[in-house]
PAVEXSE-8588 format. One record per residue (C-alpha): x, y, z; residue in one letter. Coordinates in steps of 0.05 Angstrom, whole numbers, plus 5000, padded with zeros to 4 digits. Layout:
BEGIN
XYZa...
//
This chain:
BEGIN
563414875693x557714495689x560614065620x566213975664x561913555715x558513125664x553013555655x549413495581x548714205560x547614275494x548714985454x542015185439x541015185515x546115685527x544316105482x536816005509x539716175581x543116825553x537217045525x532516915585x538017305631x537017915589x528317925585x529017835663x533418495671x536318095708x534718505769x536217975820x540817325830x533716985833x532617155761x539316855733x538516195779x530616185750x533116315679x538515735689x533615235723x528915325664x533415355608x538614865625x534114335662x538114005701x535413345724x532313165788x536912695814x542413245807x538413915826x542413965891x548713935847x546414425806x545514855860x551714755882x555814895831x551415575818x552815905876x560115665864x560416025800x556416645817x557216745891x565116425909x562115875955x566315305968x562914735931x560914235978x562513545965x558013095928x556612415949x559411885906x561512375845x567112275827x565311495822x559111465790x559112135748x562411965677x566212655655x566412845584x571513085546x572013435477x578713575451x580014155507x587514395498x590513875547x597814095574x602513555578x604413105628x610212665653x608411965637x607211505691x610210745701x606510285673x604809675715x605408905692x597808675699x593808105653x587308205609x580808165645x582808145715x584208935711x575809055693x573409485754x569210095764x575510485804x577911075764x584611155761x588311745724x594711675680x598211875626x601211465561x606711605515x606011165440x613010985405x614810985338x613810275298x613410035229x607010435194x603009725175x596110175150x598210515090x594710065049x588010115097x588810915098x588810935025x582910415009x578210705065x575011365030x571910834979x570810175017x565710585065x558510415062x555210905022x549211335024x544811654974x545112574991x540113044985x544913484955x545113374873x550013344815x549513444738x549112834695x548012674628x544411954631x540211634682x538012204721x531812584733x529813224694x532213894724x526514354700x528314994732x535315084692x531914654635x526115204627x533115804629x536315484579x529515424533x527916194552x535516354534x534615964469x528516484442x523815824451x527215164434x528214594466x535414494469x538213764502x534013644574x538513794639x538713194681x541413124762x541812574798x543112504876x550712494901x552511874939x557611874994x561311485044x557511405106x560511765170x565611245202x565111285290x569910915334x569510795414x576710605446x576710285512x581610575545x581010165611x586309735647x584109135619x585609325539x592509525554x595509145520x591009355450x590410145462x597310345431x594109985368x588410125362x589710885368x594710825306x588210475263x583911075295x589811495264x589111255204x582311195194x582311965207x587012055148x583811635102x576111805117x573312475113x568612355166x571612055214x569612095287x574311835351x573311775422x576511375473x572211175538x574410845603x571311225667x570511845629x569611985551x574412425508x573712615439x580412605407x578912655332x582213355332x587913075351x588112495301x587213005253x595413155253x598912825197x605412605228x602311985268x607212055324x605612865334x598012595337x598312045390x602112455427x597112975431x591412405439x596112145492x596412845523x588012995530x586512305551x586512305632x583511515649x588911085609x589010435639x584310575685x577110205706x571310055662x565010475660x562110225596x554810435599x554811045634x561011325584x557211105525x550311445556x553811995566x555812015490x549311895472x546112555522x551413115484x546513245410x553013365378x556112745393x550112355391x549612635314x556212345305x552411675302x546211745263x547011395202x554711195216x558510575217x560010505289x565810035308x567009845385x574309665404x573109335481x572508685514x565808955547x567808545599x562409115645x563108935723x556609025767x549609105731x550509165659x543009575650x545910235625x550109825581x544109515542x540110165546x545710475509x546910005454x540209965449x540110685425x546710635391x543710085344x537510605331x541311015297x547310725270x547110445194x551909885236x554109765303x559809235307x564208985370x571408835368x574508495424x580208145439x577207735468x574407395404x581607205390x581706565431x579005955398x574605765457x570806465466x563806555470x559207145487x557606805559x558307385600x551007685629x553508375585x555208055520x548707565522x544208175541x547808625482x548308115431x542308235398x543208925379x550308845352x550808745273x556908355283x561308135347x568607955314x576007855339x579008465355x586008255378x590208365306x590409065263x589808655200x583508365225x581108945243x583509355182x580008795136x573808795175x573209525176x575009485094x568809075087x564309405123x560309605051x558808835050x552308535077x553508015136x548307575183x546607935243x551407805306x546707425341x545406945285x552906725281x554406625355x547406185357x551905775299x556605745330x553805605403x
//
């Protein structure tokens, strides 16, 4: 219950909470509310939620309603078994006039078109940036001595000193990690960019996908299906704020306070497909790119944006962000995106050195 209202609860704390219930007895209510207070710490600003929802769970009281949450509270989602749903009429709106804060709930269905990212599927495993692993493989040149099998082999020998052992450390593709906006105003871009998030799925073993509009769903699951229709469809299916408002800081903070997601990250390439066009103040926005560019090997935007010849990062957001992107590129095309993506192994100046060129 409380995951469902956008509370971070990771799974150490429950099993921290179980544990607690059973040294307290429990012999009283008090104990289990004590034992949840302490274990999963909710935060101040949301104790009288908290306590709301307890005596929800535990003692059938009608939850009251909570000022402002279904507008400010960003919902998270993790590939839950979402039951389908008749799709809804899409309406005929432009680009950036559609960027709000309003959630609005609907549902999408993707249609079958000509498969352009065969070529990108195949080429992604190896185009990855790459990391050195702890983990180690035999090798027979170049390597550094293995002494504990090296000493067997001399013991199994009756004392001499057959050909050294050598390992070496394993490298391996970085994790890949994209964020779909899902919001109103990328309408006209969702439908492809969930078919490169479908392929990239194929193609990379670590592969992580989540869309984000007013609430943030992990969908990689889904992706995971091999006929590309039966996967959107299923995407299509757990994904509740298509075409909806924009929430960009508080979705991706939100990402960043689950410890499993925010793992997802460390150390990835993380690729942003949104116009960040962020109404209102844009402060959780920076905090959490901010953080994002802590522990991502690369944080890049994509936007659509981009795609017009006259565009510059002028908006408040984009000027306040810019210096914790790695790059800032079009994001309006697949094959510019597939290429981009392809490249990602390559070295490139910092966003906001390009956009100062440019400027």
């Amino acid at each position: 219950m409380l995951r469902r209202h956008a509370f971070a609860i990771a799974p150490e704390q429950v099993s921290s909470f179980m544990q607690a219930v059973t040294l307290l007895g429990p012999r009283s209510m008090a104990h289990i509310r004590d034992a949840a207070l302490a274990t999963l710490a909710p935060s101040p600003d949301r104790r009288n939620e908290f306590e709301a929802h307890f005596r929800s769970h535990f003692y059938g009281d009608a939850r009251p309603s909570i000022q402002g949450e279904e507008d400010e509270e960003t919902r998270i989602k993790d590939d839950g078994g979402a039951r389908e749903q008749e799709n809804q009429t899409t309406r005929q709106e432009k680009g950036g006039e559609l960027s709000s804060a309003l959630e609005q709930l609907s549902t999408r269905d993707f249609l079958r078109d000509d498969d352009k990212l065969t070529a990108f599927r195949r080429k992604l495993s190896s185009a990855l940036p790459a990391r050195r692993s702890f983990r180690t493989v035999r090798t027979h040149s170049r390597g550094k001595l293995d002494l504990r099998r090296s000493l067997r082999e001399i013991v199994s020998a009756d004392g001499d000193v057959p050909t050294p052992l050598l390992r070496r450390r394993q490298t391996v593709p970085r994790k890949l990690l994209i964020l779909i906006d899902v919001s109103g105003s990328m309408k006209l871009h969702t439908a492809d960019y969930l078919k490169l998030a479908h392929a990239a799925v194929q193609g990379a073993d670590r592969a992580e996908i989540f869309t984000f509009g007013t609430r943030l769903t992990r969908i990689t699951s889904a992706l995971r299906i091999r006929d590309r229709d039966q996967a959107l469809a299923r995407a299509a299916a757990q994904v509740d704020d298509w075409d909806g408002g924009t929430r960009m800081g508080p979705t991706l903070l939100a990402f960043l306070s689950v410890p499993r997601f925010s793992a997802f990250a460390r150390g990835a390439a993380v690729v942003i497909l949104s116009d960040a066009l962020e109404r209102g103040d844009h402060a959780d926005l920076v905090t959490a790119m901010r953080r994002l560019s802590a522990r991502a090997f690369r944080l890049s935007l994509a936007t659509p944006l981009a795609g017009d010849p006259r565009f510059q990062p002028a908006t408040a957001a984009l000027r306040a962000i810019l210096p914790d992107l790695d790059d800032l590129i079009d994001g309006s095309s697949l094959s510019g995106l597939t290429d981009f993506i392809l490249s990602l192994a390559r070295p490139a100046p910092a966003a906001s050195t390009i956009w100062k060129r440019v400027s």
